[in-house]
SEDO-263405 format. One line per 4 residues: number of its first residue (from 1); their letters; for each residue x, y, z of C-alpha. Coordinates in pm, whole numbers, plus 50000, padded with zeros to 5 digits. Layout:
BEGIN
NUM = A = X:Y:Z ~ ...
***
This chain:
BEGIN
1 = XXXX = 52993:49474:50952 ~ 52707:49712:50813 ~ 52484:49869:51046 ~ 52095:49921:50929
5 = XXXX = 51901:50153:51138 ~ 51525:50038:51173 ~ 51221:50205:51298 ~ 50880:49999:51284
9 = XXXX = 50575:50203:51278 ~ 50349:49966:51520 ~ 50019:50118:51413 ~ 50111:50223:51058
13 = XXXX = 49823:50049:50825 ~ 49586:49965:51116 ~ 49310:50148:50952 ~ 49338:49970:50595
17 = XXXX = 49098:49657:50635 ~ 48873:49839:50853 ~ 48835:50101:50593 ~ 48927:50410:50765
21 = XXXX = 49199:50527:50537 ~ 49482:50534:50766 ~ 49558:50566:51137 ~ 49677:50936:51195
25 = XXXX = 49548:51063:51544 ~ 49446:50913:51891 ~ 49091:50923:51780 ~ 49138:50741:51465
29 = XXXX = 49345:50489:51605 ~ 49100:50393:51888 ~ 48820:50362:51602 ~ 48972:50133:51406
33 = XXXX = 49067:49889:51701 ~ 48718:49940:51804 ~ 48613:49762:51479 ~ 48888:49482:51514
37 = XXXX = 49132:49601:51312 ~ 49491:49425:51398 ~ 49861:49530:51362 ~ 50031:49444:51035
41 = XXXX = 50356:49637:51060 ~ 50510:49421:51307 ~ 50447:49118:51073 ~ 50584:49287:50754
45 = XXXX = 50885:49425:50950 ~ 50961:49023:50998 ~ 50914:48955:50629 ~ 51171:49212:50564
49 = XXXX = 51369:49110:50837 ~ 51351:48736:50736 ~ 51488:48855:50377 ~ 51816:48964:50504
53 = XXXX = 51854:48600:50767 ~ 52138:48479:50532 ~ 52347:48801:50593 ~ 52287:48860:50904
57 = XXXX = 52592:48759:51108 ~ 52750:49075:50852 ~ 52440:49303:51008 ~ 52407:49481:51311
61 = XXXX = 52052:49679:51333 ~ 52020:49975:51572 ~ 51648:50020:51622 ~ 51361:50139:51824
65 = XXXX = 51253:50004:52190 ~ 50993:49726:52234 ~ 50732:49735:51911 ~ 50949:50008:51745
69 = XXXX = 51196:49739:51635 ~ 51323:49527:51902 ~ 51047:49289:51927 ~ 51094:49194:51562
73 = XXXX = 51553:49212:51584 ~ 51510:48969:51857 ~ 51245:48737:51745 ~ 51495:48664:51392
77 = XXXX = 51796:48682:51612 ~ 52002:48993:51473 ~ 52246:49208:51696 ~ 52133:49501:51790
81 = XXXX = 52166:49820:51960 ~ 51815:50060:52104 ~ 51709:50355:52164 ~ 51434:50484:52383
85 = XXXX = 51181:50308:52609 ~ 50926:50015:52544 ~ 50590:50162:52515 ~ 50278:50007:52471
89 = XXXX = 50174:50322:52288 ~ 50338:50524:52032 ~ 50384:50826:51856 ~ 50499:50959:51543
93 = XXXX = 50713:51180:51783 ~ 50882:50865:51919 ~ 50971:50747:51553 ~ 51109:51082:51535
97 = XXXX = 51328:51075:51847 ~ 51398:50747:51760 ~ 51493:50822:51387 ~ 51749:51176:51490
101 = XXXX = 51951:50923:51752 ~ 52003:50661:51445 ~ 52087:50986:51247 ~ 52335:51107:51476
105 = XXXX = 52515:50779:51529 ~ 52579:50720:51149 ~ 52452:50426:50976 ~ 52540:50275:50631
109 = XXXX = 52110:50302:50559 ~ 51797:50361:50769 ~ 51503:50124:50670 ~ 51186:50199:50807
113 = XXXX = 50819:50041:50837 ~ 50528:50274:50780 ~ 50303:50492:50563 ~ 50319:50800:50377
117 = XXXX = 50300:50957:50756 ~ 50574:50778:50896 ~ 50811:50911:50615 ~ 50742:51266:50677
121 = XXXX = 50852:51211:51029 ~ 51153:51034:50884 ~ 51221:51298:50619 ~ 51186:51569:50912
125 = XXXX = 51415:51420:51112 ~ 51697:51335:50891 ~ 51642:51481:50568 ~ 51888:51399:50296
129 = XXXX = 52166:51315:50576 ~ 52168:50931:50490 ~ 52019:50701:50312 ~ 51628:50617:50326
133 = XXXX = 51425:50308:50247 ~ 51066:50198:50324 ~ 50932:49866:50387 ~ 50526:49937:50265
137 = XXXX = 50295:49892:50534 ~ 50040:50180:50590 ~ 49746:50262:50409 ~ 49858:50610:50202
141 = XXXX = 50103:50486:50003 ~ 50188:50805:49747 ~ 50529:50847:49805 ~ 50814:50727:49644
145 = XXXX = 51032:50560:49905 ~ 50868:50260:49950 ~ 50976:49919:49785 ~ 50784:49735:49622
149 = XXXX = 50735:49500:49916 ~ 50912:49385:50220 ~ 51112:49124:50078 ~ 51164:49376:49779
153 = XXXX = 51311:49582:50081 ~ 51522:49330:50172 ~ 51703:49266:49884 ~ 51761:49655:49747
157 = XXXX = 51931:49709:50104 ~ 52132:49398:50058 ~ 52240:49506:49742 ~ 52290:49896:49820
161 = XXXX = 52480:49754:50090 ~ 52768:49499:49921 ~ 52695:49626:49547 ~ 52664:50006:49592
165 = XXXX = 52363:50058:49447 ~ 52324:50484:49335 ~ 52116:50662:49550 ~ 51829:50938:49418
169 = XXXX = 51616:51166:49567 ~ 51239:51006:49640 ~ 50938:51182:49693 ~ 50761:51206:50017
173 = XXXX = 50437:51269:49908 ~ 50080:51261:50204 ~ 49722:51324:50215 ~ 49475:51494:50451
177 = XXXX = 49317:51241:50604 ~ 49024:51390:50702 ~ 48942:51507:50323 ~ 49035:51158:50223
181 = XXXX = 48783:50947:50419 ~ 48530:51214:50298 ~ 48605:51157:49930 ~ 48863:51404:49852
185 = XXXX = 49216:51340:49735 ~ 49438:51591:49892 ~ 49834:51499:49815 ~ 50149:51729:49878
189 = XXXX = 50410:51686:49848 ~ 50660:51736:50166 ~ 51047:51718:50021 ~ 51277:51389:49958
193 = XXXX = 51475:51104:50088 ~ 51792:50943:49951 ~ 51688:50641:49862 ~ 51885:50332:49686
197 = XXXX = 51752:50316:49323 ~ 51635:49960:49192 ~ 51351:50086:48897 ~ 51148:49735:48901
201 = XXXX = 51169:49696:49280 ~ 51080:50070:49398 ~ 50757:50162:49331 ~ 50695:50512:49209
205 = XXXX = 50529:50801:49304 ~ 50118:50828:49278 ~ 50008:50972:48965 ~ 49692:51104:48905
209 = XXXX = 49463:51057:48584 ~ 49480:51345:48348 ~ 49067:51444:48338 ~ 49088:51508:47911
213 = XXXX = 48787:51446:47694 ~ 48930:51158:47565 ~ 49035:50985:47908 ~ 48648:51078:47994
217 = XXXX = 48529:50885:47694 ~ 48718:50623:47773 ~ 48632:50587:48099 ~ 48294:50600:47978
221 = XXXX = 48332:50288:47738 ~ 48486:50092:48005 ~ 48226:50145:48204 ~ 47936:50064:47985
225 = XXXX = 48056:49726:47924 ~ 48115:49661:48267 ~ 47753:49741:48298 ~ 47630:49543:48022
229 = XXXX = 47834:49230:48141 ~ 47678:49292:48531 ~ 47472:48915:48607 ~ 47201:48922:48769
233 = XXXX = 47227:48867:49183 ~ 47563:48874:49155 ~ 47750:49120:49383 ~ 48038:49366:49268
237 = XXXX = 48258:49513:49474 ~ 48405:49765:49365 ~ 48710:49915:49430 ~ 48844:50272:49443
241 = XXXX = 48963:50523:49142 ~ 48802:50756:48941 ~ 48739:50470:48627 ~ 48556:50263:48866
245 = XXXX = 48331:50521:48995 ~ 48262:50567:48646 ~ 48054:50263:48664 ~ 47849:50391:48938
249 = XXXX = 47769:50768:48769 ~ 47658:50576:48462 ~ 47412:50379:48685 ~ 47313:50663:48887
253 = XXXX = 47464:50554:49196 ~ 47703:50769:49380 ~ 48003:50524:49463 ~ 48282:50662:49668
257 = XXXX = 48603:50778:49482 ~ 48842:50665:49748 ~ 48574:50343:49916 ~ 48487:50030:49815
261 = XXXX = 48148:50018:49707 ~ 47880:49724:49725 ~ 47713:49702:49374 ~ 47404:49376:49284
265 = XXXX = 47128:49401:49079 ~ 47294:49732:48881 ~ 47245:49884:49220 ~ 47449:49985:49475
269 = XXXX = 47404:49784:49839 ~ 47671:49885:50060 ~ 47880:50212:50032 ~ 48248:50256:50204
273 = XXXX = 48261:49911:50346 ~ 48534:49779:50521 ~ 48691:49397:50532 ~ 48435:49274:50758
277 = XXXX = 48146:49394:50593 ~ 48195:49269:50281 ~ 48260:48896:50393 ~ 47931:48906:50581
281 = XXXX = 47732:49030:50231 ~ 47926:48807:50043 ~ 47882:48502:50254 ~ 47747:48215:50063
285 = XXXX = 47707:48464:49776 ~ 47890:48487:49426 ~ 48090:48760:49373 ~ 48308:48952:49138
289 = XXXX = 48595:49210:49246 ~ 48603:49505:48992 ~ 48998:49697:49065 ~ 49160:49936:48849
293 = XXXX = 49580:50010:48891 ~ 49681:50317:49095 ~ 49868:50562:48846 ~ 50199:50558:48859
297 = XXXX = 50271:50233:49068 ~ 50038:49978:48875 ~ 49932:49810:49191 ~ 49560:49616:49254
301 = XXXX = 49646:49532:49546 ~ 49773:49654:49861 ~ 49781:49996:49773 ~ 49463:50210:49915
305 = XXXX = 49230:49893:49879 ~ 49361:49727:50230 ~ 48980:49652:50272 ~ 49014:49374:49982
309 = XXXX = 49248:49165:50187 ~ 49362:48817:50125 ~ 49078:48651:50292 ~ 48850:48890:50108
313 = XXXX = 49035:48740:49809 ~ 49027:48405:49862 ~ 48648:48422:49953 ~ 48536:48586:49591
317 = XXXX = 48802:48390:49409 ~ 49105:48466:49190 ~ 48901:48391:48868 ~ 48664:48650:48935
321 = XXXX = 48861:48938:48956 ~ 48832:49197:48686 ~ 49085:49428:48611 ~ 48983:49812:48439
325 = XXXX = 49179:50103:48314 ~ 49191:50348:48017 ~ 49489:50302:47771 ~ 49643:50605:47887
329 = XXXX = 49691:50508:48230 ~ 49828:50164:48104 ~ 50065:50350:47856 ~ 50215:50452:48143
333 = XXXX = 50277:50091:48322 ~ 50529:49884:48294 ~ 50295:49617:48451 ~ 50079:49530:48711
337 = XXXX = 50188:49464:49058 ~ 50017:49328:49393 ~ 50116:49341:49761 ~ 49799:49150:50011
341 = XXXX = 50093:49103:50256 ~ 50000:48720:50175 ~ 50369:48600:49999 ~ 50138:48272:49900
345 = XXXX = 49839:48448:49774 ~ 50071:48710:49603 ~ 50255:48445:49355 ~ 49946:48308:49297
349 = XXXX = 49818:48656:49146 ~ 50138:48691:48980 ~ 50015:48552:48624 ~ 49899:48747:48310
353 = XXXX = 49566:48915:48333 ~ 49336:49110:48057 ~ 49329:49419:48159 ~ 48974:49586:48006
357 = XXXX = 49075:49942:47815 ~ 48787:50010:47628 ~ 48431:49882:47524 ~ 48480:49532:47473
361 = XXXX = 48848:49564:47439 ~ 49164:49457:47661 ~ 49507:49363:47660 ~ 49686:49100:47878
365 = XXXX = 49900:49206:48109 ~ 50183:49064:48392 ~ 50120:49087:48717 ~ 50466:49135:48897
***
């Protein structure tokens, strides 16, 4: 029988819809359930867990107490071992504690659910000891760890597992929050993580946009036909990335780097906006979605835009979603890749796009 350690992360991604670009700290936390945010860890530690219900009389899990685990082991019905106590709150120190005891019993691999800030407490407390794997469900996602998605989780460790999948080392890459939610990207990068190495299921580290002349330009042209294709009443929203802030220096607007921004009328509405927000402009309204890929991972969705969720989605409509980036970034992409944490809405998205690369130019592209 293999034995999986898992640690769930019950807050990890709290702060995505709500736009507060993660949940690190008391404070934070508080904040975003002020403003209705809900758990979505616990739900895509099931969807992993639900990925491995045809092996799992050949499983045994060892996991976390109450939400750090158990809750989810029991609900599919795996055998299990815990550690700790059930808490109704936790902190990164419990995944910690939790995370060393796995450590020190020996497991064949240790799968947990988080962020970028739950794998620096799982790099600190086991290092390169064992092997590592992430099931994606905060809102800084820059490190390379993570699966693609839960289910993509699910079927690396099932293959690292019975097919002995070769292991490399993954970087654990996190931001300063507080310069984030004021506009500045801050990553470092922390160390690595053994983890089992599937290319099209693992998604890589962030990478950032080389600032040429030429990427500039290009950026530029983009831009300007976005512009010139803007209807009137119609509202934009816009997500983050340096090419779609573009958009708003060329209409004298100052859009957020790391928000989503509220564009109509070739003006800018609503700035930062979170889930909730934008439904209530957008009620009754047409709309468009503008998105551009995050370097290095090629993902639209689910990656630093939490705030376009799937009802957000669904609202605006799948036909009105435009896609942006310069030809260097999509030199660099295999293809295009989406994670709502809506399975349904997800293979729905999964068809070929265009992708706009310059003025009045594009290329069509697979979303995977």
């Amino acid at each position: 029988m293999k034995t999986i350690g898992f640690v769930v992360n019950p807050i990890a991604g709290m702060g995505g819809a709500v736009g507060l670009k993660g949940t690190d700290g008391k404070s934070i936390l508080e904040k975003a359930r002020t403003l209705g945010a809900k758990p979505i860890s616990p739900i895509r530690a099931e969807s992993f867990l639900s990925g491995l219900e045809h092996v799992k009389g050949r499983i045994r899990l060892v996991t976390g107490a109450g939400r750090m685990g158990e809750d989810e082991a029991l609900n599919h019905g795996f055998t299990f071992t815990t550690f700790g106590e059930r808490k109704e709150e936790t902190t990164a120190e419990d995944t910690k504690e939790v995370a060393k005891r796995i450590k020190d019993l020996g497991v064949d691999l240790l799968v947990f659910c988080g962020g970028d800030g739950t794998a620096r407490d799982i790099l600190d407390s086991v290092g390169t000891d064992l092997p590592v794997l992430g099931v994606p469900t905060g809102v800084k996602m820059h490190s390379s760890v993570f699966a693609v998605g839960p289910l993509a989780t699910a079927r690396i460790a099932m293959e690292f597992l019975w097919e002995n999948l070769p292991l490399r080392e993954a970087e654990v890459m996190d931001v300063d929050e507080e310069a984030f939610r004021k506009g500045r990207l801050s990553a470092k990068l922390y160390g690595y993580l053994l983890t089992p190495y599937v290319p099209s299921l693992i998604q890589g580290a962030k990478v950032e946009s080389p600032m040429t002349e030429v990427e500039m330009h290009n950026q530029a042209a983009i831009a300007i036909y976005i512009i010139e294709e803007m209807k009137p009443d119609l509202i934009y929203i816009i997500g983050p990335g340096t090419t779609t802030r573009t958009i708003g220096d060329l209409l004298d607007e100052k859009k957020t780097l790391l928000g989503v921004d509220l564009f109509c009328n070739k003006k800018l509405i609503a700035k930062d906006v979170n889930e909730k927000e934008i439904l209530e402009k957008i009620k009754g309204k047409d709309a468009k979605i503008i998105v551009t890929p995050i370097g290095g991972q090629g993902f639209i969705f689910g990656r630093g835009n939490l705030q376009l969720s799937p009802v957000v989605i669904r609202q605006v409509g799948l036909k009105n979603i435009i896609v942006i980036a310069t030809k260097h970034k999509m030199v660099e992409l295999r293809s295009l890749r989406v994670d709502t944490g809506n399975p349904d809405l997800d293979d729905e998205l999964r068809v070929y796009v265009k992708v706009i690369t310059d003025y009045k130019q594009g290329q069509m592209v697979k979303i995977e």
